[in-house]
Each structure stands twice: as C-alpha cells, then as structure tokens.
C-alpha positions in Angstrom: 91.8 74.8 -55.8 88.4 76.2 -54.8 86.7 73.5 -56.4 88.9 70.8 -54.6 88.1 72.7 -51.2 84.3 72.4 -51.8 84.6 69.1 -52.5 87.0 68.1 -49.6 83.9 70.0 -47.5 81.1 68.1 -49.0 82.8 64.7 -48.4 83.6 66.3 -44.7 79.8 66.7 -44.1 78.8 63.3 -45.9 81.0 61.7 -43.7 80.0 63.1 -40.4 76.1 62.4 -41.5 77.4 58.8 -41.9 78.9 58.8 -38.5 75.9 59.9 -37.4 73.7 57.7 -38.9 75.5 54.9 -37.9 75.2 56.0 -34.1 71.4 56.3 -34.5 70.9 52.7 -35.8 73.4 51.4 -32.8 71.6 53.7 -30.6 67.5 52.8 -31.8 69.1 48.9 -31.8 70.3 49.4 -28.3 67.3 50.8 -26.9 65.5 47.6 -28.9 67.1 45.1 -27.1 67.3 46.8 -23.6 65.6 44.5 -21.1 62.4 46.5 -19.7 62.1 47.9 -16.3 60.5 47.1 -14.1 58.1 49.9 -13.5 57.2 49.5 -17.0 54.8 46.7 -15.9 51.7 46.8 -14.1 52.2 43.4 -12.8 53.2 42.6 -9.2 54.8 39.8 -10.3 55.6 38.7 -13.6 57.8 36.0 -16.5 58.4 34.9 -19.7 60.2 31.5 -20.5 61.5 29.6 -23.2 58.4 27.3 -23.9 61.3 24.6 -24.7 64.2 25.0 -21.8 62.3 26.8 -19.3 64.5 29.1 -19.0 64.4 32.5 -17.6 64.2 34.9 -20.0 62.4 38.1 -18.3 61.4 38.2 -14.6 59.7 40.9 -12.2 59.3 39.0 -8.7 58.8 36.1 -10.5 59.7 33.4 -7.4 57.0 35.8 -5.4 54.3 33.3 -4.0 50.7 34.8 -4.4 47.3 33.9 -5.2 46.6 33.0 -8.9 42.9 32.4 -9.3 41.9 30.8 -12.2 45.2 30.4 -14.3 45.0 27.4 -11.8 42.2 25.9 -14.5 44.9 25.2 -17.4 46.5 22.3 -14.6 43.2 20.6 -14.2 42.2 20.8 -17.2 45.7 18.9 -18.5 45.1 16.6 -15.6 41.7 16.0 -16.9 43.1 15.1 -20.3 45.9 13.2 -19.5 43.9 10.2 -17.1 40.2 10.7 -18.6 38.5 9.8 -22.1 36.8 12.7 -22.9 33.5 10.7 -23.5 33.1 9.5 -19.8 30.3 11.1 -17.6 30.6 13.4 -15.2 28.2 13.5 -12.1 27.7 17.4 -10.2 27.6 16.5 -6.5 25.8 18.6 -4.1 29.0 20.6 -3.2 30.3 20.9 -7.2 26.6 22.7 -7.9 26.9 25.0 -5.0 30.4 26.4 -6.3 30.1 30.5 -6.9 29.9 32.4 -9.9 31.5 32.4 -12.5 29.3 29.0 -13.0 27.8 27.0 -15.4 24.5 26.5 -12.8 23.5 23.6 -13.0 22.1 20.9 -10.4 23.1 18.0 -7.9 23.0 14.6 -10.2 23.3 16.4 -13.8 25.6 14.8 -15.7 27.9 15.7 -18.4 30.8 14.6 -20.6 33.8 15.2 -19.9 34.7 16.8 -22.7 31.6 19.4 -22.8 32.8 20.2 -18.5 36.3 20.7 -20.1 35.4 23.7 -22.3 33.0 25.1 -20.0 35.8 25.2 -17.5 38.4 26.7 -20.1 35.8 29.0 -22.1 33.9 30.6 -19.6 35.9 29.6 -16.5 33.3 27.8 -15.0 34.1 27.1 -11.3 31.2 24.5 -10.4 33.2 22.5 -14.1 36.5 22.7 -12.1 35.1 21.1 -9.1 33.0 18.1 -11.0 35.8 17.4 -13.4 38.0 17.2 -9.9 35.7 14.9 -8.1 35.5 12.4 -11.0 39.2 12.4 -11.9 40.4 12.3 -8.3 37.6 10.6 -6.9 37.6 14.1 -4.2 38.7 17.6 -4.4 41.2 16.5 -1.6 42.6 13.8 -3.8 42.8 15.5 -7.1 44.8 18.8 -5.5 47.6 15.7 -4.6 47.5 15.0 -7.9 48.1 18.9 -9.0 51.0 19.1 -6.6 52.1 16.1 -7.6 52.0 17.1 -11.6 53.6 20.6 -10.6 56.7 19.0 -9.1 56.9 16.8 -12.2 57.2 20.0 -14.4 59.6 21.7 -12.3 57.5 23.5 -10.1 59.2 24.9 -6.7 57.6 27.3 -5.2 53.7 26.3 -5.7 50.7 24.6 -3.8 47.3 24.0 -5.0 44.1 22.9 -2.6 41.2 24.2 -5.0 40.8 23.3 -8.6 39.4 26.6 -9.9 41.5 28.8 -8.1 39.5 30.1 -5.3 41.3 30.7 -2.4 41.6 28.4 0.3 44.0 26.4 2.0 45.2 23.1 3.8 47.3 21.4 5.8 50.0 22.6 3.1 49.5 25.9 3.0 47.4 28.4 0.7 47.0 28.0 -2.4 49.4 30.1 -4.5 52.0 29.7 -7.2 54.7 32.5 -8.7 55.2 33.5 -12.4 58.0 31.7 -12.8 56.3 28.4 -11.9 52.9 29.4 -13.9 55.1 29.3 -17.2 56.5 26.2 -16.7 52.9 25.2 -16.1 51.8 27.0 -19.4 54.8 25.5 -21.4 53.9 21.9 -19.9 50.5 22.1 -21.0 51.1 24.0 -24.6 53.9 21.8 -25.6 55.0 19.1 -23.6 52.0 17.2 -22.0 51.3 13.8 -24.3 48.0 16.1 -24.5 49.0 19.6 -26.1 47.6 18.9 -29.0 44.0 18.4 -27.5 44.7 21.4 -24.8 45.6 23.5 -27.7 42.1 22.6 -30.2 40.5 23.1 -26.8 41.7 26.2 -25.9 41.4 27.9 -29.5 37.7 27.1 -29.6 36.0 30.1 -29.7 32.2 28.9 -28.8 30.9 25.6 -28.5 27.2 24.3 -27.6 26.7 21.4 -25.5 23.4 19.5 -23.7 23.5 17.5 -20.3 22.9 14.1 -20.5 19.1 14.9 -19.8 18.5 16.9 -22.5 19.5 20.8 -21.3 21.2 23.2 -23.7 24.1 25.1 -22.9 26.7 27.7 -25.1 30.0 29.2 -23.9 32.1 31.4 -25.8 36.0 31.8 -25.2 36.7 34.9 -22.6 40.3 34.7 -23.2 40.1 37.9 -25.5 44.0 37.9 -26.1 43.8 35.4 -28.7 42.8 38.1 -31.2 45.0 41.2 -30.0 48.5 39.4 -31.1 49.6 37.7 -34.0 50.8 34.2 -33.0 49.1 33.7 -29.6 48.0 30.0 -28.9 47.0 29.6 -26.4 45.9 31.6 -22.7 43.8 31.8 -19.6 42.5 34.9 -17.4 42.3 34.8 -13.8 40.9 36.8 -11.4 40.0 36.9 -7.0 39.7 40.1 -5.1 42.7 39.0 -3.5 44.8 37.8 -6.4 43.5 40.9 -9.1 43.1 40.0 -12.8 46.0 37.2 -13.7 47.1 36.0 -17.0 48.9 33.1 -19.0 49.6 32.6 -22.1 51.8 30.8 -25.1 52.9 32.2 -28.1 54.8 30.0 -31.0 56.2 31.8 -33.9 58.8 30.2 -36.6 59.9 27.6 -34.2 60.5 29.7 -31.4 58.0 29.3 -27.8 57.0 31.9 -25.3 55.2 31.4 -22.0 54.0 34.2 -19.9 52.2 34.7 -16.6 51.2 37.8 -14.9 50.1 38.0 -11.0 48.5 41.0 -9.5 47.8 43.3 -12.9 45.5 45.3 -11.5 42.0 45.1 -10.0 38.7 46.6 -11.1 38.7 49.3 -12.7 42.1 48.1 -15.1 41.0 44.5 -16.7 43.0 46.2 -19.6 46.0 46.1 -17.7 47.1 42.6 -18.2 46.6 42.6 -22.7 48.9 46.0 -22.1 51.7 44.0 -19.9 51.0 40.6 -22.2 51.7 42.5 -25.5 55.0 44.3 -24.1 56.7 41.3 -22.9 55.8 39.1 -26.1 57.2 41.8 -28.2 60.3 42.1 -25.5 60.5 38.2 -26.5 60.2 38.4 -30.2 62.7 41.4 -30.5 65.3 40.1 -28.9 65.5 36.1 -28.5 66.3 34.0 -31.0 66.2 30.5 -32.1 68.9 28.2 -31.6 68.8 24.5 -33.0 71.4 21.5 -31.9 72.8 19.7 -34.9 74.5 16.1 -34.4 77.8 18.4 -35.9 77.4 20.6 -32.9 77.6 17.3 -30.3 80.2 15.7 -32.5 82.7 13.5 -29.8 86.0 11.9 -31.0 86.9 8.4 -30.2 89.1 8.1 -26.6 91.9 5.7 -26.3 91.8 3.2 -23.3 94.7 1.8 -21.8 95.3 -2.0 -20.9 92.2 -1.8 -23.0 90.4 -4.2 -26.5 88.0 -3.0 -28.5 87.2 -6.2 -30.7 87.6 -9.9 -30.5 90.1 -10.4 -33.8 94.0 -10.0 -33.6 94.4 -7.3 -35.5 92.9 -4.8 -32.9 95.2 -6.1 -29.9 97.4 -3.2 -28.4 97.8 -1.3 -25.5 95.4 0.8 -25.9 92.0 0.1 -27.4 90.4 3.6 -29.3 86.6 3.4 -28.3 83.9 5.4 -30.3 81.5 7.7 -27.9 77.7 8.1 -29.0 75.4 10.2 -27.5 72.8 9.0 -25.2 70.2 12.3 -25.8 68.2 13.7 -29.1 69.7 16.4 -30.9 66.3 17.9 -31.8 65.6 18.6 -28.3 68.5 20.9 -27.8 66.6 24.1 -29.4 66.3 27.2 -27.4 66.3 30.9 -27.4 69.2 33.0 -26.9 69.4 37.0 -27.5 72.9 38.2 -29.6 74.2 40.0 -26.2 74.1 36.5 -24.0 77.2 34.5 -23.5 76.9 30.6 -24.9 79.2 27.9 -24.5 79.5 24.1 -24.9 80.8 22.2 -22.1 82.2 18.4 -21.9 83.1 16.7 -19.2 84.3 13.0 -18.9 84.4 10.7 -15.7 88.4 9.6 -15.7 89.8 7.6 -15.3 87.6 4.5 -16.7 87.6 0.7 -15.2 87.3 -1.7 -17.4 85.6 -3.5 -18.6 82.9 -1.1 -20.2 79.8 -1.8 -21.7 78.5 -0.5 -24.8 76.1 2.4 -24.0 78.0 2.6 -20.5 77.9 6.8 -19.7 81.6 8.1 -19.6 80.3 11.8 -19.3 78.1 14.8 -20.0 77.8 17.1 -23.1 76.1 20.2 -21.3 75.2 24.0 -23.3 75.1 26.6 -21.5 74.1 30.2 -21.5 75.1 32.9 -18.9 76.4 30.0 -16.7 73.6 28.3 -16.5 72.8 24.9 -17.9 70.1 24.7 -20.2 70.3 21.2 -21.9 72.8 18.4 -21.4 72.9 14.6 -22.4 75.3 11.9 -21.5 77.9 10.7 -23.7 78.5 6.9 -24.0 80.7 4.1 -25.2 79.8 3.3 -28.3 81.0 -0.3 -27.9 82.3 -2.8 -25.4 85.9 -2.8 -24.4 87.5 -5.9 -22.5 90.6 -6.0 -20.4 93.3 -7.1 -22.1 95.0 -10.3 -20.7 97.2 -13.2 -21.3 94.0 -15.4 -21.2 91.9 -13.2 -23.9 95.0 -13.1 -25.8 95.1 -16.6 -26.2 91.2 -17.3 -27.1 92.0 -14.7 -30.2 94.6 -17.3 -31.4 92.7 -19.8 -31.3 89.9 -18.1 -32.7 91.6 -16.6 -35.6 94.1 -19.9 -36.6 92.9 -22.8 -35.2 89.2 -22.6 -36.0 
C-alpha cells in the first residue's frame, strides 16, 4: 500500500509539472504573438504591410502626415526606370549642380547616363542625381513632382504630396511635401514587387559599390549607405532618409519563403540615435516573421457551381430546351494573385455575392458577381465571377429555328 501511495504521489507531481509546462509554452507563445506597443518604438510614426495586399499589418500613427526626406528617392528612381532607357544622357543644369550635400558635385553641362545618376541617387543619396534625373524625365522639377503624385495615387497612396525629388523640404501650391508610413509601404511594395521594373530596382538597390565616369572622362565611386542590408537575413531591399525636420527615416522590403514585408519609419530619432531606426526595423520584421503567415488561393478554394436561369437556353440543340437553362460561372481574376499573410489569431472568411436577379440574354464572360476574402472585415482580394457561356431567352421563335436546325437540315 505504501508503494502504491508513492507512486499515486509521483504521478500527482508528474502531472502538475505537465500542467505547468504546458501553461509556459501557451504563455512564452502568447507573449510571441502579442502585437508590440507602441512605446516599444522609437518611431513617431511607423508600418509594416503585406508586400502583396497592402494590408495593414502593424501601425503606430501610420496615416500621420510628416516630412520624409529621402525615402522620397525610391519613387523617382522607379519613375526613372519605368519612362527612361538607362543608356540616355542626362544633362546637370545650373540649378541640379547647385543642389546641397549629400551631392555628387559635379558641374552645369556634365553629363551622365542615366543609369550611373540612378545609383548615385540610390547608393549615396545623391541630391544634385535626384534633381537631374527629374529634369530629364519630367522635362522640370515642377513637371516630374506631377508625375510623383500622379504615380502615388496609382499605388494607393491617400494621404501624400511630393514637390522635391530628393526629399528636401519644400512646398507648392499643393501643400508640403510629406507622406505617412502607411503610404511609404505601399510605395516600397510598388517598387520591390509590383512596378514592370522591380527586378531592375531590386539589382539596383543590392549593389553595394559601383564606379562610373561622366561623359567627359571624370571618375566617380559610390558605395551603398543603406547599412541594413547586412544586419537581417532576407532584407532586399531599403533606403535611409534624413532632414533636420523629418530626423533619420527608413524603408525597407523583406521577402522570405514567399511571404513580403514592407516597412517605413518617420521621425526615429535625430543626431545623436542614427541607430535608432536598424533597432525599430529589426523589431517589426521579426514582429512580421513570428506571427504572419502565408496564405495562397487555389482554383479549389474559388470553386463556383453552375446557376439555373429561368425562361433561360444554354445551347442551340433540342436536347437542352427547358425552363430553366444551368449556366457554368468562371472566374474573371488569377488565382495566384490571391496570396497574403494572415496571423493564426485573425478571423478569415470567403464571401460571394451574386447580382439577382439576371436579364437575359447574358453574354459569356458577362459579371454576375464578386468572390471577395476577407480578413477582420476587411476586403483584401476579390475578383468577379462570370458566365461561363451565353444564355438566350427562350421563345416560340428560337424554339422553332432548333427544329429546323436539328430535323430539317
């Protein structure tokens, strides 16, 4: 009896040591996928985004409007790319020479190529680079900060303005020139993944030191400032910033087994803390890689079944004459596209909704509704579903061409 007691004790204390255990792991996993506070950034302002939806997925005043020096370079550099050959030549004005340091220094009438202007302005941050490479593409500062505003609202930009180029501060008619976190990450995520020019941005970007000559003859070097690149594993891509009035800035991408991060910080710091921003970049990467994961549509997952029309014919033979004509639905929208990060504690749902009733006749390809997925509420992807053939109203009339189709031809 003894013995049995012991052992009824030991398997008492193994089994509370379990319990325990077990509320350690939930407890170290909670605390793993709690969303940071606030105060644990240095940042005024700051976001992360899905590189692929844009969407949300940490924010610290990230629809603030402030001053973003040069993080304003990665937009004219994709604008650069996306309506220049990188072999044209670029001609410094008298006002593009005269732009202040950070500078490459050269003269009124030197003249470069394109491309060699393109990783001054992205290496060293170069802003006499910015303002030649805006006068050529543009045709005047003026001109090309249109064509910024105009490429912002074509990302999804809401909340920006751009006057300068390199991100000095100035402003227009428009207002000053500012942008939020949010908005800088759709900017980032534009120009990492989704411009027709990533590819090039990206090479660009990665480039640790280049050499170049003017057209006359003069030797330059510049070697890549954005330091980041070799602090974190998976980092592709980023660009510092910095103004007395905005403080040190930051974007950057990070792609890792299929799944895309943007970041932007606004305000981390001023001199003495140019650390600041690598300490606030690393802790809402990791935030990112910890707790968001990778979510990819299947033609399964957007699967519709046929609808039945009434008063409705599908095909022109007698056999598929009734009441009711069953039309197949295809989807007007690719699959691959519908790939996304989601963390294990967000709510996720598909949502369909058709437009009843339908008039006949419809056309093949014609939409009859919307295949949306949605997290927390909020729509993330969506793509219309259509008929996957034409359906006719049946009548006497039509009825009668079928016979004659079918017995007497």
């Amino acid at each position: 009896m003894e013995k049995k007691n012991r052992l009824l004790e030991k398997m008492a204390v193994f089994f509370c040591c379990c319990l325990i255990a077990v509320n350690m792991v939930n407890t170290v996993k909670a605390e793993e996928i709690k969303e940071p506070e606030e105060s644990s950034f240095y940042s005024k302002a700051c976001a992360m985004t899905d590189g692929d939806s844009n969407r949300l997925l940490y924010g610290k005043n990230e629809t603030q409007k402030l001053s973003n020096a040069s993080t304003t370079k990665i937009l004219t550099c994709i604008l650069a790319m996306e309506n220049c050959s990188m072999d044209e030549v670029v001609t410094f004005s008298a006002k593009a020479a005269a732009q202040p340091k950070v500078h490459l220094g050269t003269k009124e009438g030197e003249q470069f190529y394109m491309r060699d202007l393109l990783y001054g302005l992205m290496l060293e941050s170069y802003n006499d680079c910015a303002y030649a490479i805006a006068e050529h593409v543009g045709g005047s500062v003026e001109k090309f900060a249109e064509m910024m505003n105009e490429k912002a609202g074509e990302i999804g930009c809401t909340d920006s303005h751009f006057v300068t180029p390199n991100g000095l501060d100035d402003k227009d008619s428009g207002g000053t020139h500012h942008t939020t976190a949010y908005d800088l990450c759709k900017i980032m995520g534009y120009c990492a993944w989704k411009s027709p020019q990533s590819k090039q941005f990206l090479t660009l970007t990665q480039t640790r030191s280049h050499s170049f000559n003017s057209l006359s003859g003069t030797g330059y070097a510049v070697s890549n400032k954005n330091a980041f690149l070799d602090m974190m594993d998976h980092v592709i891509t980023g660009k510092t910033g910095f103004t007395a009035k905005a403080g040190y800035c930051y974007v950057a991408a990070l792609e890792e087994g299929g799944r895309r991060y943007a970041i932007a910080l606004l305000a981390c710091g001023w001199p003495n803390h140019k650390t600041y921003r690598w300490e606030d970049a690393k802790d809402l990467f990791s935030y990112g890689m910890d707790s968001f994961h990778l979510y990819r549509g299947t033609e399964e997952s957007l699967k519709t079944e046929p609808v039945s029309i009434a008063g409705g014919m599908r095909e022109q033979t007698l056999k598929e004459w009734s009441t009711h004509a069953s039309l197949p639905l295809s989807i007007d929208g690719k699959v691959k596209e519908l790939t996304f990060l989601k963390a294990d504690w967000e709510n996720g749902e598909m949502k369909k909704t058709m437009e009843l009733p339908y008039h006949l006749p419809i056309k093949k390809g014609q939409k009859l509704g919307t295949i949306s997925y949605c997290i927390e509420g909020r729509e993330i992807y969506s793509c219309s579903i259509c008929a996957g053939e034409d359906v006719k109203k049946w009548d006497f009339l039509s009825f009668v061409k079928v016979l004659w189709e079918e017995f007497l031809l």
